[in-house]
C-alpha positions as CSV (number, residue, x, y, z in Angstrom):
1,X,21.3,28.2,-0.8
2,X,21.3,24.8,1.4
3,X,22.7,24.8,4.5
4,X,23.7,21.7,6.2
5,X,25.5,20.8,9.7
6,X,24.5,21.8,13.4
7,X,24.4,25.5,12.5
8,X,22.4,25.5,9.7
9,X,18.7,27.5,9.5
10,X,15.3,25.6,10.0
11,X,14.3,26.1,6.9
12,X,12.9,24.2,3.8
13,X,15.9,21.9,2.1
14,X,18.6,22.3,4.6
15,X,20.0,19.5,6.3
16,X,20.5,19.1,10.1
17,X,21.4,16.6,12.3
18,X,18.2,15.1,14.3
19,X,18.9,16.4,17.5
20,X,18.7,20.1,16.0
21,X,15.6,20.0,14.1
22,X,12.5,21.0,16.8
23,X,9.5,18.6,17.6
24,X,6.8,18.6,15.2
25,X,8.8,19.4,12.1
26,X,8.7,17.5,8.6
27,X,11.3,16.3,7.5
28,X,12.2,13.9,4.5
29,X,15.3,11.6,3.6
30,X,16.4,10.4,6.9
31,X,18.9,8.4,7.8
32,X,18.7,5.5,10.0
33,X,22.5,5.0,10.9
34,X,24.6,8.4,11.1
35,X,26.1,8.7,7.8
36,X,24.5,6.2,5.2
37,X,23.0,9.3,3.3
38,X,19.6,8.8,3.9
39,X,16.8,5.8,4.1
40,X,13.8,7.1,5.4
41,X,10.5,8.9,3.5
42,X,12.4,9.5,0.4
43,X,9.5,8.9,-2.1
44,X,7.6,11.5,-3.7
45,X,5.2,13.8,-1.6
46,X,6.1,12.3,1.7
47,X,7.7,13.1,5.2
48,X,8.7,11.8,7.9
49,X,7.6,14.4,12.2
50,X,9.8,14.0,14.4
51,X,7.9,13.1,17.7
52,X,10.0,13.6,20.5
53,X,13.7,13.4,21.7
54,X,15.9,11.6,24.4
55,X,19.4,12.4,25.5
56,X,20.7,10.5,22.0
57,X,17.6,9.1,20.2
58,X,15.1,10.8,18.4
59,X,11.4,9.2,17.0
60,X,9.9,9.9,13.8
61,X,7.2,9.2,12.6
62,X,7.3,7.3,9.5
63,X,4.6,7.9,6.6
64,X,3.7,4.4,6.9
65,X,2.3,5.2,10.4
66,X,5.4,3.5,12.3
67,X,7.1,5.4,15.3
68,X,11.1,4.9,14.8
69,X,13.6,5.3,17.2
70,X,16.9,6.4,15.8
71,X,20.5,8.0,16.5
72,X,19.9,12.1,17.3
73,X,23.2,12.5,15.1
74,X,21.2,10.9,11.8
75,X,20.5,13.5,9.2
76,X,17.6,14.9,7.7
77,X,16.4,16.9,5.1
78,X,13.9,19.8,6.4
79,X,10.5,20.0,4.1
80,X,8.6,17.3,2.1
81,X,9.7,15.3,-1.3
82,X,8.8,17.1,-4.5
83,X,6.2,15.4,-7.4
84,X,3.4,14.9,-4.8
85,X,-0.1,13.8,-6.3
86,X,2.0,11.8,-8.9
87,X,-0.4,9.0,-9.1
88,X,-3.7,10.9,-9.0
89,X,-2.3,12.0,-12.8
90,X,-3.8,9.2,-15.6
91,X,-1.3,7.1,-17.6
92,X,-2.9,8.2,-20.6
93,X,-1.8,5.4,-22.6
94,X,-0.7,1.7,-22.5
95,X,3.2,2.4,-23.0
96,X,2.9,4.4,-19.8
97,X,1.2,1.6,-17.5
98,X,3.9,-1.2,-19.1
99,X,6.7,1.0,-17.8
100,X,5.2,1.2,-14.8
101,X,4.4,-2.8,-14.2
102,X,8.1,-3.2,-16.0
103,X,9.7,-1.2,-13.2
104,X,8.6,-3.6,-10.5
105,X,9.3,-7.1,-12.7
106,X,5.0,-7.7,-13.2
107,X,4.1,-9.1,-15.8
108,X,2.1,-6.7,-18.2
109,X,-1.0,-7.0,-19.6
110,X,-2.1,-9.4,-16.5
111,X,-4.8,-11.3,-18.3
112,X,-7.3,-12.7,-15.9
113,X,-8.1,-16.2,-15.5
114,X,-11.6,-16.5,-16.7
115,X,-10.7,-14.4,-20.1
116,X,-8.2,-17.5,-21.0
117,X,-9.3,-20.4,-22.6
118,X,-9.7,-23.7,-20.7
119,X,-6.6,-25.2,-22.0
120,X,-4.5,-22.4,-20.3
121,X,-6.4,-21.7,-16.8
122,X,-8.7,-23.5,-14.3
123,X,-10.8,-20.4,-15.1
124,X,-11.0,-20.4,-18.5
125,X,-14.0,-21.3,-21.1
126,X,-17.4,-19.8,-20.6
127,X,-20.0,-22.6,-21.9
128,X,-19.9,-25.1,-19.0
129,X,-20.0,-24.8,-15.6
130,X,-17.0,-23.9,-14.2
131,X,-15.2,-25.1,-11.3
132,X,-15.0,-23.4,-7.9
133,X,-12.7,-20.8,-6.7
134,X,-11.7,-22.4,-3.6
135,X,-8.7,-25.2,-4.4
136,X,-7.5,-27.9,-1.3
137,X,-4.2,-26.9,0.0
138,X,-3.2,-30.4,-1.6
139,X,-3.8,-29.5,-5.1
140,X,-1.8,-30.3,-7.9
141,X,0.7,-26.8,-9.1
142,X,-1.5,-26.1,-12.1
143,X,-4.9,-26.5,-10.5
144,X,-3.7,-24.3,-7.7
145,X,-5.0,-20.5,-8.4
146,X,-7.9,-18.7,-6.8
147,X,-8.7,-18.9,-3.1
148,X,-6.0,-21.5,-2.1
149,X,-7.3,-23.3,1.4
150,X,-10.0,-21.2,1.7
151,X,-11.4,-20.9,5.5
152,X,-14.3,-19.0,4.3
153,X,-15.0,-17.3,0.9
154,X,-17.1,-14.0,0.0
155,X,-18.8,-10.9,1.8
156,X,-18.0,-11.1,6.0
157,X,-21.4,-10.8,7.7
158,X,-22.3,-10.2,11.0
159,X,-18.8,-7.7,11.9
């Protein structure tokens, strides 16, 4: 059974308002405003810790490593997001990584440049010499692909 309001258990799945839930605990789906349902660690296998409390904020600590401050009367779900290690699991097979590119608008199979043929990219064709990587920041839209402006190229040395 899941509990929720002020007077609900600590307990995995429940949801409580910030202010009850004790320093240190996970928690997953939080809100950011009281009462928008939820915006915070809310992809699989993550949480969010709450940190510490004031008198009517309360900081988390996001998965991405950011401390937030938010209202003590936002929500959360106690526990972590089900499906972790989902992407350690192989696709298996090419229909599975198009649906994965498709779900984000890329374009799938990405063919790289120096695959093509010279007719369709500055890196294409394999019998000449090429061109280099590194294109002027005035360049033409066509001739502009690889390391646009380039400072400085390759391995850093000396850091």
């Amino acid at each position: 059974v899941i509990e929720i309001g002020f007077q609900a258990k600590i307990a995995n799945g429940n949801i409580l308002p910030l202010e009850a839930i004790p320093e240190g605990m996970q928690v997953a789906n939080v809100e950011k405003n009281p009462g928008d349902g939820g915006r915070y660690a809310r992809s699989s296998g993550t949480y969010a810790v709450v940190m510490g409390k004031s008198r009517d904020k309360v900081k988390i600590l996001l998965p991405s490593g950011k401390v937030l401050e938010v209202s003590a009367k936002a929500r959360a779900t106690i526990g972590v997001v089900a499906g972790g290690g989902r992407l350690e699991k192989p696709l298996l097979k090419a229909g599975a990584a198009y649906w994965k590119w498709s779900a984000k608008s890329h374009w799938w199979p990405r063919v790289r440049g120096l695959a093509m043929n010279p007719v369709s990219h500055p890196h294409g064709g394999g019998r000449h010499v090429g061109r280099p990587t590194t294109v002027s920041r005035n360049a033409p839209p066509g001739r502009k692909v690889g390391h646009i402006a380039a400072r400085r190229t390759g391995r850093r040395k000396g850091k």
